[in-house]
N, CA and C of each residue as an Amber inpcrd file, in Angstrom:
protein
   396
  -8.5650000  13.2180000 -34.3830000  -9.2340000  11.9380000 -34.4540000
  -9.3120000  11.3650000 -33.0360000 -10.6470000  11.2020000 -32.4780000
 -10.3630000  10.3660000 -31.2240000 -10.2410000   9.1230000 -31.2580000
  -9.8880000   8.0480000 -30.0010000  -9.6440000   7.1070000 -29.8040000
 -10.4250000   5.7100000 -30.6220000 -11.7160000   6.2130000 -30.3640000
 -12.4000000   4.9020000 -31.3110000 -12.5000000   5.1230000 -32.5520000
 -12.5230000   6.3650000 -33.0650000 -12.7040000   6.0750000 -34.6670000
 -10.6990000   5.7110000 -35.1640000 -10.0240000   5.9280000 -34.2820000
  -8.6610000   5.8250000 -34.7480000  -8.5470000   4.0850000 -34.5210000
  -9.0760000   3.9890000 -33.5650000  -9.2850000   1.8190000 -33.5580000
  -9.8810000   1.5030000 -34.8150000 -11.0320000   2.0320000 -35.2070000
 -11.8390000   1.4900000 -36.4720000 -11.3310000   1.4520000 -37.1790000
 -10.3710000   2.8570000 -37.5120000  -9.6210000   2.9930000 -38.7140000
  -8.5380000   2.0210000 -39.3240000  -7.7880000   1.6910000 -37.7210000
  -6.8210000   0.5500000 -37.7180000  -7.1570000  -0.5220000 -38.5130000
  -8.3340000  -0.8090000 -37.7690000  -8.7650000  -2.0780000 -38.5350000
  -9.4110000  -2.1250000 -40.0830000  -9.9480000  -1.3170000 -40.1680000
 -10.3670000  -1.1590000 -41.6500000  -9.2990000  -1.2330000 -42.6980000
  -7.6380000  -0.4130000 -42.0050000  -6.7880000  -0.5980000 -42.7910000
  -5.7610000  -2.1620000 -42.2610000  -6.2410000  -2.9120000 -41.6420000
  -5.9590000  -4.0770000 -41.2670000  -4.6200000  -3.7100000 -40.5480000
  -4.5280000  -2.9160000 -39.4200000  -3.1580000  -2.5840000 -38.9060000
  -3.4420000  -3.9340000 -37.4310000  -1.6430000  -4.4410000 -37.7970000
  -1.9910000  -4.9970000 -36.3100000  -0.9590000  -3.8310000 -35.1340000
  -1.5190000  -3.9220000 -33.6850000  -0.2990000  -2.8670000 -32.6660000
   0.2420000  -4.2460000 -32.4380000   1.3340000  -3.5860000 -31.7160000
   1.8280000  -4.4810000 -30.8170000   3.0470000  -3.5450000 -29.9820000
   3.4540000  -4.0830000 -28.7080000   4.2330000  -3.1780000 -27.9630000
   5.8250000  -3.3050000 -28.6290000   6.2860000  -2.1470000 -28.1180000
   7.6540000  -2.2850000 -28.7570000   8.6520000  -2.2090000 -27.8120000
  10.4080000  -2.8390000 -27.6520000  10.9420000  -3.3480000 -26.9380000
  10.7670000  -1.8930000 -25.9570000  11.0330000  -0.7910000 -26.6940000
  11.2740000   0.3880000 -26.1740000   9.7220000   1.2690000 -25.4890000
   9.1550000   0.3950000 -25.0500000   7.4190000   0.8630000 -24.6760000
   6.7190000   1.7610000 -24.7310000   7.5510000   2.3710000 -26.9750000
   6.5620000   2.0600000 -28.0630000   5.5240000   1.5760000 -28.7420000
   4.9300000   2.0030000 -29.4100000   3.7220000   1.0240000 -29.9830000
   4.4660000   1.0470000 -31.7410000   4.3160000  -0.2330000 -31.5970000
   4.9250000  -0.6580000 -33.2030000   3.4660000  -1.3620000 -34.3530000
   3.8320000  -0.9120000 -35.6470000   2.3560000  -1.6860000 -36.2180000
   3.0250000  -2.1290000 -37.4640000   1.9240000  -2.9980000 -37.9000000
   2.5480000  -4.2860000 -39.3390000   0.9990000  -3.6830000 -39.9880000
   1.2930000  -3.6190000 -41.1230000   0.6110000  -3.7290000 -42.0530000
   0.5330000  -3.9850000 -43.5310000  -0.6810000  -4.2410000 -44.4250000
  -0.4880000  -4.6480000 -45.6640000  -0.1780000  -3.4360000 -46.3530000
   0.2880000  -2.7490000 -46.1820000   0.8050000  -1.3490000 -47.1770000
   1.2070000   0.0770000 -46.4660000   1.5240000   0.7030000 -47.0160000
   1.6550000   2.0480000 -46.0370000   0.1980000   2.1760000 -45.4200000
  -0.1230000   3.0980000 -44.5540000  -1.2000000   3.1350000 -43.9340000
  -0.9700000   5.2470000 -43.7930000  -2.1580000   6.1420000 -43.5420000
  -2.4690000   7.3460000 -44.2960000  -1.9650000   7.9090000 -43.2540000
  -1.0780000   9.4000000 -42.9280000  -0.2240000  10.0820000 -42.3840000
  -1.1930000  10.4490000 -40.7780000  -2.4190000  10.7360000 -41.6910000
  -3.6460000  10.6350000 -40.3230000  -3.5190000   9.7690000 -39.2310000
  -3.3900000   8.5200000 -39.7470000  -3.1610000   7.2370000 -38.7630000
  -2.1300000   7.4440000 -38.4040000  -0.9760000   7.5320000 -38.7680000
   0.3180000   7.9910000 -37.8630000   0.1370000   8.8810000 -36.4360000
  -0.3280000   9.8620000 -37.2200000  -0.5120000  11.0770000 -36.2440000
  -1.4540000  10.1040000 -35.4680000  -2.3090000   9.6470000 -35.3700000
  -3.1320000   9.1270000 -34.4250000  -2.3170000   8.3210000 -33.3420000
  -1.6560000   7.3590000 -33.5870000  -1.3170000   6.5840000 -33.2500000
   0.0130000   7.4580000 -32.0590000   0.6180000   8.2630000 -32.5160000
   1.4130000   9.5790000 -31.7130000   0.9690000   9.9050000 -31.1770000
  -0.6640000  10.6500000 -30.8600000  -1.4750000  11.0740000 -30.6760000
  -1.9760000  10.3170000 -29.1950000  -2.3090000   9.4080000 -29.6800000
  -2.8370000   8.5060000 -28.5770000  -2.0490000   6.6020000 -27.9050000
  -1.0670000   7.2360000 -27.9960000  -0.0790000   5.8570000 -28.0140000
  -0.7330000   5.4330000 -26.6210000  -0.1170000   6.3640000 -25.6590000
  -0.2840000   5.6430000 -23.9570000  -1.7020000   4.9740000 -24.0330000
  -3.0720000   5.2730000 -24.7110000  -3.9790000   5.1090000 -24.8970000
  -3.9460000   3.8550000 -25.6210000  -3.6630000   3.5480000 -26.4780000
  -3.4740000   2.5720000 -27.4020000  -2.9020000   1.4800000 -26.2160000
  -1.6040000   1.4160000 -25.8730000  -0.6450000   0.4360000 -24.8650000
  -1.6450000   0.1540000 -23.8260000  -2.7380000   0.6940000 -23.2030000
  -3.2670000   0.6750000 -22.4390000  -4.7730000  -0.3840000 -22.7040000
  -5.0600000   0.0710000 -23.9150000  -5.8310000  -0.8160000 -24.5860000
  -5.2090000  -1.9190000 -24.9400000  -4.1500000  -2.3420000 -25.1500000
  -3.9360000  -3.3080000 -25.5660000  -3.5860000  -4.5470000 -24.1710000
  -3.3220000  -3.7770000 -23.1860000  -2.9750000  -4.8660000 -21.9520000
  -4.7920000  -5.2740000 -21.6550000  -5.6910000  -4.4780000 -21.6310000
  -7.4620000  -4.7230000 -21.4040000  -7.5740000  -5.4200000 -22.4970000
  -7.1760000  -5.5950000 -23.5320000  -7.7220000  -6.3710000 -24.4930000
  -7.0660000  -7.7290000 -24.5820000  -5.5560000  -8.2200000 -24.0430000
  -4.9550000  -8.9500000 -23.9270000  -5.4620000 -10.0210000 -22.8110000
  -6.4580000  -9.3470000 -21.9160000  -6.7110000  -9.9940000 -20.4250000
  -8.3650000 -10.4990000 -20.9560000  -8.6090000 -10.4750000 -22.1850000
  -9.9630000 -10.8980000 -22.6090000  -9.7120000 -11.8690000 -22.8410000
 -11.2170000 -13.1160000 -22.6220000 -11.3350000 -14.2540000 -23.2030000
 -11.2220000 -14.5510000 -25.0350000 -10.1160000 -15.7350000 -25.3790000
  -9.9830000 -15.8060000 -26.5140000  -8.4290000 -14.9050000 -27.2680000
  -8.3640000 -14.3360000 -26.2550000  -6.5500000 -13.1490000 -26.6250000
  -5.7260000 -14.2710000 -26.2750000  -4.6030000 -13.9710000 -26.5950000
  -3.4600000 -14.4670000 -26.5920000  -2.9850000 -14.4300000 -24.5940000
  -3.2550000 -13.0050000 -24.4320000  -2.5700000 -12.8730000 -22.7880000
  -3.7300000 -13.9360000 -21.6480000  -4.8420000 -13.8190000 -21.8410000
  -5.4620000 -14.6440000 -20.9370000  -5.4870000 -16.1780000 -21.3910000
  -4.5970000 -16.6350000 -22.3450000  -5.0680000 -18.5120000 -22.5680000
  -3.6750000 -18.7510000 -21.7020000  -3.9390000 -20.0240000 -21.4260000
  -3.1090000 -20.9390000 -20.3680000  -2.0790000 -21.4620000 -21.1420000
  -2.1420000 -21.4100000 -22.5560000  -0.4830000 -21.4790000 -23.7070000
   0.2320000 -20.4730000 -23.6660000  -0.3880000 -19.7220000 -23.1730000
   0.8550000 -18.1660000 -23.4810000   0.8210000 -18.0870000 -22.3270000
   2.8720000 -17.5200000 -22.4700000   3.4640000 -17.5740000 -21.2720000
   4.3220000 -16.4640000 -21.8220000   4.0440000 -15.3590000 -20.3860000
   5.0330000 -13.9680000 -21.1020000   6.1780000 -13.7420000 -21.1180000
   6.7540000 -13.7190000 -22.1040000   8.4440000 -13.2840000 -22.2610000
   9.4520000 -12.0430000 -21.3940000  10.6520000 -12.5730000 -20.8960000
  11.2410000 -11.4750000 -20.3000000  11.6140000 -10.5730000 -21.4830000
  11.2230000 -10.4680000 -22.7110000  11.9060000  -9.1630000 -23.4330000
  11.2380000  -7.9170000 -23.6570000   9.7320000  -8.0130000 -23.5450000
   8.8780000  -6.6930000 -24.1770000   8.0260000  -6.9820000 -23.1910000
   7.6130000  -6.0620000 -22.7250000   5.8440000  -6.3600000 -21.7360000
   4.9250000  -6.7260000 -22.6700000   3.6180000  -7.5580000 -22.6520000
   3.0090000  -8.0990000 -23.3510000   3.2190000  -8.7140000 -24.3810000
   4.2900000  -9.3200000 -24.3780000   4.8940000 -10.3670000 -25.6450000
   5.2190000 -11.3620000 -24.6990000   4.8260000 -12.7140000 -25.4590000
   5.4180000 -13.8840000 -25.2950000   5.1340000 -14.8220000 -26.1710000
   4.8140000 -16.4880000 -25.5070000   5.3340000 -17.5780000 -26.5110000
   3.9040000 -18.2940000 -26.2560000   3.3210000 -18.6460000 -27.1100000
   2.3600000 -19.9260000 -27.1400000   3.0930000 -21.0870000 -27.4720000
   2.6030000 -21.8190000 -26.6360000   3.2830000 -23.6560000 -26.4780000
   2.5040000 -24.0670000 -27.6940000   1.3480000 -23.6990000 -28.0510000
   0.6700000 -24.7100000 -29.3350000   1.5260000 -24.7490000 -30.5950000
   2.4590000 -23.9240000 -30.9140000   3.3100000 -24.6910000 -31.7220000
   2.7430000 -23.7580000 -32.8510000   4.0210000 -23.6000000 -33.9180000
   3.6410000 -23.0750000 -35.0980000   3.1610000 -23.6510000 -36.3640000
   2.6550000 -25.5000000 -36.3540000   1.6130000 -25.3550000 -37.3020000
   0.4240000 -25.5970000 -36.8950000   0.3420000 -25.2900000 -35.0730000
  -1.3470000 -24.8960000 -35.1340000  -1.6370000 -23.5760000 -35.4120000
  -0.4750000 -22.8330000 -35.6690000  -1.3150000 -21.7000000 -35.7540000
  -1.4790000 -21.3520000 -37.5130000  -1.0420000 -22.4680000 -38.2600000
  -1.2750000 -22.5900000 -40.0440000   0.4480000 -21.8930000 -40.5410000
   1.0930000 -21.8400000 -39.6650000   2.0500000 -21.5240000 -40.1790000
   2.4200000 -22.6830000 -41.7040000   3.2920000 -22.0730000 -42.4530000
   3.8690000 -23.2510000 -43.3100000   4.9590000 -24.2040000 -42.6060000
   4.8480000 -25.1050000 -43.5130000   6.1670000 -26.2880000 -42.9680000
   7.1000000 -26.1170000 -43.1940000   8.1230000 -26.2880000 -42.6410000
   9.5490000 -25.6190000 -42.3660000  10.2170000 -24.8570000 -41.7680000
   8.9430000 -24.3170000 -41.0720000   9.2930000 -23.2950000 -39.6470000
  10.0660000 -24.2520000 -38.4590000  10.8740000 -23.1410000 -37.9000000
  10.9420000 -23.9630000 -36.4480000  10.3180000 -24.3380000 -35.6510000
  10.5780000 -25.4980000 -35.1980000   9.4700000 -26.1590000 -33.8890000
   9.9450000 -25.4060000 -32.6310000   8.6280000 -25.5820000 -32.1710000
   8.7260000 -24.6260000 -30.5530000   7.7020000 -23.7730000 -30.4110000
   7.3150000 -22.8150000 -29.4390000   6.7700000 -21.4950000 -29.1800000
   6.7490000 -20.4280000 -29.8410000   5.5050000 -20.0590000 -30.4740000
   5.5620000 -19.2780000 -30.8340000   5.2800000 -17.8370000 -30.3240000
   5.8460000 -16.9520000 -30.9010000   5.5120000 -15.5050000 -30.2200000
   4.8050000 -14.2190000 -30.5000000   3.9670000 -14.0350000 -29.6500000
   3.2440000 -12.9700000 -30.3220000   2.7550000 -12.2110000 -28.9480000
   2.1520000 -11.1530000 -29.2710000   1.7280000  -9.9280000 -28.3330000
   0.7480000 -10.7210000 -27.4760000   0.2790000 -10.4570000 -26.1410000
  -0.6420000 -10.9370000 -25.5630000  -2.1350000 -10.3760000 -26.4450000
  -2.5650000  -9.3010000 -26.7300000  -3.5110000  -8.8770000 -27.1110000
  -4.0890000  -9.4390000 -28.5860000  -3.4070000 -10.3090000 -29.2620000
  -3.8040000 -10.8250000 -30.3470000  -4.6830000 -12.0780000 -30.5660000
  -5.4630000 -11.8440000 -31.3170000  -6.9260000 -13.2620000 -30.8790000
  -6.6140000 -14.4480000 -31.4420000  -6.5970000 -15.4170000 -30.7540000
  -6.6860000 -16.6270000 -30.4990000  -6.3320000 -17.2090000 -32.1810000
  -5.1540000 -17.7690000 -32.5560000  -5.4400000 -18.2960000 -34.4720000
  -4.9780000 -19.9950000 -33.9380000  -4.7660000 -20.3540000 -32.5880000
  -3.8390000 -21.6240000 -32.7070000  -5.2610000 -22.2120000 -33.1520000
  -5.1150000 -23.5870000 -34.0080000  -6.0440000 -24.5040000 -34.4090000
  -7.2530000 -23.8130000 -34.6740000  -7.3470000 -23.3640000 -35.8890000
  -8.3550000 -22.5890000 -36.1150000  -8.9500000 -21.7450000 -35.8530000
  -8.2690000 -20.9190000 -34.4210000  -9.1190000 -20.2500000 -33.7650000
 -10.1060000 -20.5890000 -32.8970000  -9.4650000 -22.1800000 -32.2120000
 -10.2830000 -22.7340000 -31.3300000  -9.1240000 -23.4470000 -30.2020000
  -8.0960000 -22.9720000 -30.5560000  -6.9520000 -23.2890000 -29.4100000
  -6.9500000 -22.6700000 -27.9660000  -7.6270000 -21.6240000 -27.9390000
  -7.7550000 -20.7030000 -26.1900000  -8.2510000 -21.1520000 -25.5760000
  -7.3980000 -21.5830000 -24.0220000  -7.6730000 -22.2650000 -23.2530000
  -7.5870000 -21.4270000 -22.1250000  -8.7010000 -21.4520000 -21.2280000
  -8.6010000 -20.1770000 -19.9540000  -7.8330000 -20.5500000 -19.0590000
  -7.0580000 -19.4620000 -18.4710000  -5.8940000 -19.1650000 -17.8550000
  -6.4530000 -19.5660000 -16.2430000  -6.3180000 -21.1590000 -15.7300000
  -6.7540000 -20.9970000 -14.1480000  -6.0050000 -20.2970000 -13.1590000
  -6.0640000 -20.2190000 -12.5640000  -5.1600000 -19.3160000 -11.0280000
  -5.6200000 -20.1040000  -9.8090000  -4.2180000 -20.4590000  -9.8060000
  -4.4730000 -21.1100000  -8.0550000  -4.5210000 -20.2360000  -7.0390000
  -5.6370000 -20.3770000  -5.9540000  -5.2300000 -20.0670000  -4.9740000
  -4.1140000 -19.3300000  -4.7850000  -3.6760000 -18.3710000  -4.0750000
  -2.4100000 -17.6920000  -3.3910000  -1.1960000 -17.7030000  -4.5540000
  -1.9430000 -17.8350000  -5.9540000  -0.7560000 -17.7400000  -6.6970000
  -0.5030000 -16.3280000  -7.2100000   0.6670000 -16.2510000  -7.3570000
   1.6440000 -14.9580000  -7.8780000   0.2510000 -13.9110000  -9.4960000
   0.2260000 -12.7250000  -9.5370000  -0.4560000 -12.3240000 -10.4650000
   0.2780000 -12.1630000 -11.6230000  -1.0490000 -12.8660000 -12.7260000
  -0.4680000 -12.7260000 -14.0050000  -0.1720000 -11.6150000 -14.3080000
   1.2590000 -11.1840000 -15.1240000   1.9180000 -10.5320000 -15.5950000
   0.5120000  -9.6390000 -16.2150000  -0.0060000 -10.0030000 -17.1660000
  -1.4150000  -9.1530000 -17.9680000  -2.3360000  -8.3450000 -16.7560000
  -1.9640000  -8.8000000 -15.3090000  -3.0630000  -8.1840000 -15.1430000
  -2.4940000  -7.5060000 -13.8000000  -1.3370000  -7.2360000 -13.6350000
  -0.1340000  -6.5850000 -12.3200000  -0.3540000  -4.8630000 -12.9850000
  -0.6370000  -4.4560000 -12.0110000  -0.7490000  -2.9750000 -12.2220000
   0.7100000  -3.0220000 -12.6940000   0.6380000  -1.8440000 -14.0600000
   1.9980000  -0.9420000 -14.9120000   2.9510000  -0.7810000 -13.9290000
C-alpha cells in the first residue's frame, strides 16, 4: 500500500496519528482498524511522522496557531491556552490547557479558534518548523 492511499484509508476508517513519547506513531480509533493498516502504518511510519510535522505547520493545525505552545514531553505535542470548553469538551473537565498533537485541525470554538502564529523579528524558531 503506498503512502496516499494508506492516508485515505486512515481517514475513511477515522484513525487519528499522533507522535508517541518513544518517536513512535501511536493511533486512536473508533474500533479495531484492518491488519493492512497496521502493516501500513509499520510500513511507512518515518513517512507518516514526517507528514505529520508538514501538516502541523499548516494554516488552521494545531502547531501553527499562536494558542499552542509545545510541550517538553513528546515532539509535536502540546497545550492550547483556549481552554477545554472551547474545544466542546463536557463540564467537569479540568480548567487549563489543553493537549493535543500539533498536526490536529483547529476544534477550539467551533473550529474558528486558529489564530496565526506571528514571529518577531530575530526570534528563536518554532519548534514545528526547526529541522529534526
Amino acid at each position: 500500500m503506498n503512502l496516499d492511499v494508506l492516508w485515505e484509508e486512515l481517514a475513511a476508517q477515522h484513525v487519528i496519528l499522533s507522535p508517541s513519547a518513544d518517536g513512535g506513531l501511536r493511533y486512536d480509533a473508533p474500533g479495531p482498524i484492518p491488519a493492512q493498516l497496521v502493516e501500513g502504518l509499520k510500513e511507512h511510519k518515518a513517512a507518516l511522522l514526517s507528514d505529520l510535522r508538514v501538516i502541523g505547520q499548516q494554516p488552521g493545525h494545531c502547531g501553527s496557531c499562536a494558542r499552542w505552545t509545545p510541550g517538553p514531553w513528546v515532539p509535536w505535542m502540546g497545550e492550547c491556552d483556549a481552554g477545554w470548553a472551547a474545544h466542546g469538551l463536557p463540564y467537569g473537565t479540568p480548567p487549563g490547557p489543553v493537549e493535543m498533537q500539533a498536526g490536529h485541525h483547529c476544534t477550539a470554538f467551533d473550529g474558528q479558534g486558529w489564530r496565526p502564529r506571528h514571529t518577531r523579528p530575530g526570534a528563536a524558531a518554532h519548534p514545528m518548523t526547526a529541522s529534526p
